[in-house]
C-alpha positions in Angstrom: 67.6 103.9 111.1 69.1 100.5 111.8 73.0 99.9 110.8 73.1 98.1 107.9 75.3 94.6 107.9 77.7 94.8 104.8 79.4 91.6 103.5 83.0 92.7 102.9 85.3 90.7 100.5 89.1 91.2 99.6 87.1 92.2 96.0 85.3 94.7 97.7 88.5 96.2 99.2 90.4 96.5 96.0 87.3 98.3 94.4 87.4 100.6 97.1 91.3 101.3 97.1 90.9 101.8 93.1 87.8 104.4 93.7 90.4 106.5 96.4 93.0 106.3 93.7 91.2 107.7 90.5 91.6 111.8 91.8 95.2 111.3 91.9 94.8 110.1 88.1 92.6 112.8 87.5 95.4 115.3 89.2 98.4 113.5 87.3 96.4 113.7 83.9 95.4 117.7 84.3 98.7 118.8 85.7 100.5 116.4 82.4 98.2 117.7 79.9 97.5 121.5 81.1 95.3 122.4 78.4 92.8 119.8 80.5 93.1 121.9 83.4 90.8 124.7 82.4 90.2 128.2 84.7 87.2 128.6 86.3 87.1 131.4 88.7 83.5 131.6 90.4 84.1 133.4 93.7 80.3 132.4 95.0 80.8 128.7 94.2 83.6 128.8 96.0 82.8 130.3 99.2 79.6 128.0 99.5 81.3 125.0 98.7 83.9 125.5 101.0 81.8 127.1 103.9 79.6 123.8 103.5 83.1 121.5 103.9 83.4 123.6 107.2 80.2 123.2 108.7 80.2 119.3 108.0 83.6 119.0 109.9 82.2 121.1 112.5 79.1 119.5 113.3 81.7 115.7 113.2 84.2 117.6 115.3 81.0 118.4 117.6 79.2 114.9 118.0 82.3 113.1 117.9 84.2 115.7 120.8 80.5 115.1 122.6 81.0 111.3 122.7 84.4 111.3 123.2 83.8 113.2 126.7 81.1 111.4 127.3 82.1 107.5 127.4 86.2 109.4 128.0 87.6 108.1 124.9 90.9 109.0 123.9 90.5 107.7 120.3 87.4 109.6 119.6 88.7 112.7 121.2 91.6 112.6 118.4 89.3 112.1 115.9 87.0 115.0 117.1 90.2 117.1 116.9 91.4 116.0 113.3 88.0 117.2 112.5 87.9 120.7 114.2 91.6 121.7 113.0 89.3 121.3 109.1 86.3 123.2 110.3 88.3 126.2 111.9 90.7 126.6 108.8 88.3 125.7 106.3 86.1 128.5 107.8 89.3 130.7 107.4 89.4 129.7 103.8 86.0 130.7 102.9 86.5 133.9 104.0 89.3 134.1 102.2 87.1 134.3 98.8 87.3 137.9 97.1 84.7 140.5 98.5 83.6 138.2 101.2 85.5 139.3 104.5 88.8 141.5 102.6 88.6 143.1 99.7 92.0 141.7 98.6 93.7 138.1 98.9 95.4 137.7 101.9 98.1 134.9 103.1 96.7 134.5 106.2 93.2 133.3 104.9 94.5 131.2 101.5 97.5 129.7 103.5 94.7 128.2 106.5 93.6 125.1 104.3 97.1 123.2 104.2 97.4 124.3 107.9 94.5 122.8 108.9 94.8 119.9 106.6 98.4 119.3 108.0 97.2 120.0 111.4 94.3 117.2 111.3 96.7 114.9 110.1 98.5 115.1 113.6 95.5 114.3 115.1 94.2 111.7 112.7 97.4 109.7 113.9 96.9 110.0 117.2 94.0 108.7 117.3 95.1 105.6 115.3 97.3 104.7 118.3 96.1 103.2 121.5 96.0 106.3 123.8 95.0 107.4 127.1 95.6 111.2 127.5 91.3 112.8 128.0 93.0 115.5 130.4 95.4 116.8 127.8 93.0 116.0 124.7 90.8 118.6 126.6 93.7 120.6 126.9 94.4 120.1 123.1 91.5 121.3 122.1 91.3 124.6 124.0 94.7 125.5 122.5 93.6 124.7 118.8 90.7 126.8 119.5 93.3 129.6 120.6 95.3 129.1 117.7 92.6 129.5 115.0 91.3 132.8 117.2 95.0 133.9 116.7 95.5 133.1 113.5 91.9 134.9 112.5 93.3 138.1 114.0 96.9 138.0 112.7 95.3 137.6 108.9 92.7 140.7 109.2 95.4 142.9 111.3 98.1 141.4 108.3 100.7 140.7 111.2 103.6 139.1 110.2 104.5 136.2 108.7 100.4 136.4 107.7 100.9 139.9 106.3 101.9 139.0 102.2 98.8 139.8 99.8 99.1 136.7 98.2 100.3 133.1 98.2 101.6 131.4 95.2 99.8 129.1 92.8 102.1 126.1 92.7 103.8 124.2 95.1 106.7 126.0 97.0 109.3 124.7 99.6 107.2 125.8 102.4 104.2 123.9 101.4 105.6 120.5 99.8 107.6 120.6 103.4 104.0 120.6 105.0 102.5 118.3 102.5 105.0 115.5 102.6 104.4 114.9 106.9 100.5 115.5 106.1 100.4 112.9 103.7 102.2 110.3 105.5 100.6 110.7 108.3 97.3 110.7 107.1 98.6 107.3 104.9 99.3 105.9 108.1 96.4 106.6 110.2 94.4 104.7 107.0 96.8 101.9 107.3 96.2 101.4 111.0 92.6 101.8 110.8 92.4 99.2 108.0 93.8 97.0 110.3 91.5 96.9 113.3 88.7 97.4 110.3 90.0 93.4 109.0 89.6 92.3 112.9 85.8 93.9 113.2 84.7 95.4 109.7 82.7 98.4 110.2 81.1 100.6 108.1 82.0 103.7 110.6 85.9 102.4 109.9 85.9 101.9 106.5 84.8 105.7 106.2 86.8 107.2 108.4 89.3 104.9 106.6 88.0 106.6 103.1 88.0 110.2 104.7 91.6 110.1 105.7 93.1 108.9 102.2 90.9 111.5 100.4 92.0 114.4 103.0 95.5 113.1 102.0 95.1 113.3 98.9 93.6 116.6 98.8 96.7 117.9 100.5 98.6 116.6 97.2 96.2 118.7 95.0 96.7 121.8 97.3 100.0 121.9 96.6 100.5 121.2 93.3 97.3 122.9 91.8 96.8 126.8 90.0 94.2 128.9 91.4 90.9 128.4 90.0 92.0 125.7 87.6 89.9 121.9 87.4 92.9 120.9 89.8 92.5 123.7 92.5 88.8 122.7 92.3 89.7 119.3 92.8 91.4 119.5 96.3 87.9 121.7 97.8 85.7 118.7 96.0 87.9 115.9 97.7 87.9 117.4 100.7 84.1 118.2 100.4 84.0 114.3 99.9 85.8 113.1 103.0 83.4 114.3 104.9 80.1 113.6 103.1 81.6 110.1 104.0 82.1 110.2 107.4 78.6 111.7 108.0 77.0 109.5 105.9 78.7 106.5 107.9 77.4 108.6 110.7 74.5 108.8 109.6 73.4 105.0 108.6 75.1 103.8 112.2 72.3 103.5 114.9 71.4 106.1 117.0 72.2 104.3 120.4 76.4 104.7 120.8 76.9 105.8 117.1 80.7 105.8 117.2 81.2 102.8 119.5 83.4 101.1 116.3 85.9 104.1 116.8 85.9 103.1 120.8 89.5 101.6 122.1 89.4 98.6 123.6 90.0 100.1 127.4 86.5 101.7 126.7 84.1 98.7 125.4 86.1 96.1 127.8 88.2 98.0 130.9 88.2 97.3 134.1 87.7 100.6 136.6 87.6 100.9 140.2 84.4 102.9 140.6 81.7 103.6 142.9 77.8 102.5 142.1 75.3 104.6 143.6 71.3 103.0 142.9 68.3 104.2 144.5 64.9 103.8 144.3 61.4 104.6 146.0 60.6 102.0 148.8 56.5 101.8 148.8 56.7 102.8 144.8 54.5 99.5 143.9 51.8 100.4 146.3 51.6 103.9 145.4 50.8 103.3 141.7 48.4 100.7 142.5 46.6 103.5 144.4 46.6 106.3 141.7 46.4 107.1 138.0 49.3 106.7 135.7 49.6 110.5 134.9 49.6 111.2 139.2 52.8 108.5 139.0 54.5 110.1 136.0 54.1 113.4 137.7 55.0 112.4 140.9 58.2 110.4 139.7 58.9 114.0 137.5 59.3 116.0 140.2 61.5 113.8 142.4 63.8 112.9 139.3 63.5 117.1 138.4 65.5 117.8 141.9 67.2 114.7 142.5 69.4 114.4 139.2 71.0 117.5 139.1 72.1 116.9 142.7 74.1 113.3 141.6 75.2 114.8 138.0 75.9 118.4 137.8 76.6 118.7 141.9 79.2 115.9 141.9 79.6 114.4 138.5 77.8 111.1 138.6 77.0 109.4 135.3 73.4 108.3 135.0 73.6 105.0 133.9 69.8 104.1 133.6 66.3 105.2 135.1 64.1 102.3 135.1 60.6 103.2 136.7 61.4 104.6 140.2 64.8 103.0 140.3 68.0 105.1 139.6 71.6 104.0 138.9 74.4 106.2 138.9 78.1 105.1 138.7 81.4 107.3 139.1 84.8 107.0 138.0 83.7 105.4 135.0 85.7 107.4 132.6 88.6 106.7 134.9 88.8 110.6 135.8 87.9 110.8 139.2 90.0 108.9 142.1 87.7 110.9 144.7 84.8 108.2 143.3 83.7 107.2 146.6 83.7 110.5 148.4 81.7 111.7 145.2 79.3 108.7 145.6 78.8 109.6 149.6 77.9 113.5 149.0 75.4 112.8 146.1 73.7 109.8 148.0 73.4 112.5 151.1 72.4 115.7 148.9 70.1 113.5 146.6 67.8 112.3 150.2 68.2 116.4 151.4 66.9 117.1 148.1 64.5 114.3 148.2 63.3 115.7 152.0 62.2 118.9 150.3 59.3 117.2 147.8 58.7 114.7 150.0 57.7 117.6 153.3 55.1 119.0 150.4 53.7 114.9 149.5 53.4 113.3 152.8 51.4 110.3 150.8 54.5 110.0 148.6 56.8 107.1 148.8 60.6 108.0 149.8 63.7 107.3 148.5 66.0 104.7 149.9 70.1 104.6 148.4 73.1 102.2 148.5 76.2 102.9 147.6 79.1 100.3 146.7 82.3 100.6 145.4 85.2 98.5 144.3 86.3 97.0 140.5 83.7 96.6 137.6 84.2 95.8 133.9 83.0 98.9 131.6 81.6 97.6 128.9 79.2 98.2 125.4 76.5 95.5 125.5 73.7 94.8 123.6 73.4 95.3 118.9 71.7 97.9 117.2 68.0 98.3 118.3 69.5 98.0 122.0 72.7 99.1 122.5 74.1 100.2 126.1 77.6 101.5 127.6 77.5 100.6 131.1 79.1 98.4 134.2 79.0 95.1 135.4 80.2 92.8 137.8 79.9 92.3 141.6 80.3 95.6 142.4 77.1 96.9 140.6 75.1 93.7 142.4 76.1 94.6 145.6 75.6 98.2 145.2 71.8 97.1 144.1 71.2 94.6 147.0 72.9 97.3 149.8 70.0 99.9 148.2 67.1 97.4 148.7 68.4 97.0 152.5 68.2 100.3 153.5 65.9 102.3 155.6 64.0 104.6 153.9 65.1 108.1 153.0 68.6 107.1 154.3 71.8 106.1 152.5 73.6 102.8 153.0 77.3 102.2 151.9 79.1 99.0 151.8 82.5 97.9 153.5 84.7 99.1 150.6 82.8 102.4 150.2 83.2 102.7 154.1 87.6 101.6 153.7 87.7 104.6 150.8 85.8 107.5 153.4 87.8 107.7 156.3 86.0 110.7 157.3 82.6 109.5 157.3 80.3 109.2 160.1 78.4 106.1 160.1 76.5 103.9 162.0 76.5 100.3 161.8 72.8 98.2 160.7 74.6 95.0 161.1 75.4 92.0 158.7 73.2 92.0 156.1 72.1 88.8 154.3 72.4 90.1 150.3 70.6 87.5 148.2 73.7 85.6 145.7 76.4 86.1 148.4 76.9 83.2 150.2 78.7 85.7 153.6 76.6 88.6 155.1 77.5 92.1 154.3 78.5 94.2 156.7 76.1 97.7 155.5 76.1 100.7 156.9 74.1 104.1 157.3 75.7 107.2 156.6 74.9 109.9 158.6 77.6 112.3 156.9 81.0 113.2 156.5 83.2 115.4 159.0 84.3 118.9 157.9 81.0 119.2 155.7 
């Protein structure tokens, strides 16, 4: 589904802002007039409701942690955990419903929500800041996953401080201290994204926008409402809310790069010193001239079938695009691996040994050729819905592209700066190279390997 343009006005804004206000006048009006807050205690409705809140933050924490890792965006990875602190707690909650999981309330369980909440609140920040930090986001995560796991087991075994049989129905010390941080910070995150939202308006920020000011304000209703009451109902449906929002942002977005509006700026418009590996069949034109479509699509399968794995799950290239026979694989584009080159060299090698192996059952079957170049390229997100792309550009990329088409077949070619980066290769030299748009030949080389391997 294409993402739908939007034509935002400072009208439009104040509509919205009054909308995200009216459940704290519906919370100020039941808690003033209490005969208004009536008791509803549906144990079913309940554990659905709030299961179903769960498993929508769980599948956002999911696609969001996925992207996040994928393009090695901070921002995203924040958001990913704002959304997984809600799932794991809210899951917590649900069992928490009579005659589901205990027979008995338990502390543990009921006391999970503003945890979580309060917990996602942290991260909701964080991710409103410019950040770098992937490695200890990962790291993050892992321990929030520990914690819930913990937290799980220290409720069923009634551990202390998670061993009381119940909690109490309005607001004590203990949780307005939690809900007066959670609130802020949850204001604030809003705030900041409203403000890159006015730069760039967005439909995926003004729901995120949305989702944090109503999972702020359902940490005011926590607190402050009685169990079972319209108000305690209140805080489950807001929270319910935040997240029907965010998915149906989600949703509406276009398929290709679907949270590129939460991206930070490193990631739509850095710079990275990175290594470009592109490679390609040499004799590919001739050969499909010679044979049926469904002989070239099967012939290009089982090359790609052995090949890829070697450059992606062998030594962590990204696959930047396959166009027809041609191949394009960069590394370091996230920014996480300062071995780029040495990375680029062993997949270039393993993808022509792996390459050898098809090729010694097809002798009629063209062969792969591969050049490698490294140095600084801009990472960038071109291209509008319909045709979106996160990928590199610059000089680097050309030169990696013109080194591939000078190389001999089933070898690998590296360029001068790959060359200055892998002091323990063992190359020999094919001489300067002319490379069409530079106006000085190219010293290129053929790598035969790399000593101690």
């Amino acid at each position: 589904m294409p993402e739908r343009k939007f034509v935002y006005t400072p009208a439009m804004v104040g509509l919205t802002a009054l909308v995200l206000l009216l459940p704290l006048v519906g919370l100020a009006l039941v808690l003033r007039e209490r005969r208004l807050d009536v008791h509803w205690e549906h144990h079913p409705a309940h554990f659905w409701l709030v299961l179903l809140t769960a498993a929508l933050s769980a599948v956002l924490a999911y696609t969001t942690g996925a992207a996040a890792l994928r393009r090695g965006d901070a921002r995203v990875l924040f958001v990913s955990l704002a959304f997984l602190s809600a799932a794991g707690f809210l899951g917590l909650h649900a069992l928490a419903t009579p005659k589901v999981l205990l027979d008995t309330p338990n502390a543990g369980f009921t006391l999970a929500t503003p945890v979580g909440v309060a917990l996602g609140s942290v991260f909701a920040f964080l991710s409103s800041l410019t950040v770098s930090g992937i490695a200890w986001g990962r790291r993050l995560r892992g321990g929030l996953l520990m914690l819930m796991v913990l937290w799980a087991a220290a409720s069923v075994l009634r551990i202390w401080p998670l061993h009381a049989t119940s909690v109490p129905e309005v607001a004590d010390g203990i949780l307005t201290a939690l809900a007066v941080p959670t609130v802020v910070l949850y204001g604030v995150a809003a705030a900041r994204y409203l403000r890159t939202w006015w730069a760039r308006p967005s439909l995926m920020l003004l729901s995120m926008i949305a989702a944090f000011v109503l999972l702020g304000e359902a940490m005011v209703a926590l607190v402050f409402a009685r169990n079972w009451a319209l108000s305690w109902w209140e805080w489950h449906v807001l929270m319910l809310s935040a997240f029907v929002l965010v998915v149906a942002g989600v949703r509406i977005q276009w398929y290709e790069e679907r949270f590129a509006d939460l991206y930070q700026e490193d990631t739509v418009s850095g710079r990275r010193e990175l290594s470009v590996l592109f490679a390609d069949l040499q004799g590919f034109t001739s050969f499909s001239e010679q044979h049926d479509p469904s002989e070239v699509t099967a012939m290009l399968n089982t090359y790609f079938q052995v090949v890829v794995p070697q450059v992606v799950q062998r030594h962590g290239g990204d696959v930047d695009r396959i166009i027809g026979d041609a191949l394009m694989v960069t590394f370091n584009k996230r920014g996480d691996q300062p071995d780029h080159a040495r990375r680029a060299a062993e997949a270039g090698l393993a993808l022509q040994e792996a390459a050898a192996v098809v090729q010694a059952a097809h002798s009629d079957w063209p062969r792969f050729r591969v050049g490698i170049n490294s140095g600084i390229a801009s990472v960038t997100l071109l291209g509008t819905e319909g045709g979106r792309t996160h990928t590199v550009i610059g000089d680097t990329v050309n030169v990696a592209s013109r080194i591939e088409g000078k190389a001999p077949s089933g070898t690998v070619a590296i360029g001068p700066a790959t060359k200055a980066l892998l002091p323990q290769a063992r190359t020999e030299a094919l001489g300067p190279i002319s490379l069409k748009g530079k106006s000085e030949p190219v010293e290129v080389y053929r790598l035969l390997g790399l000593r101690g391997e």
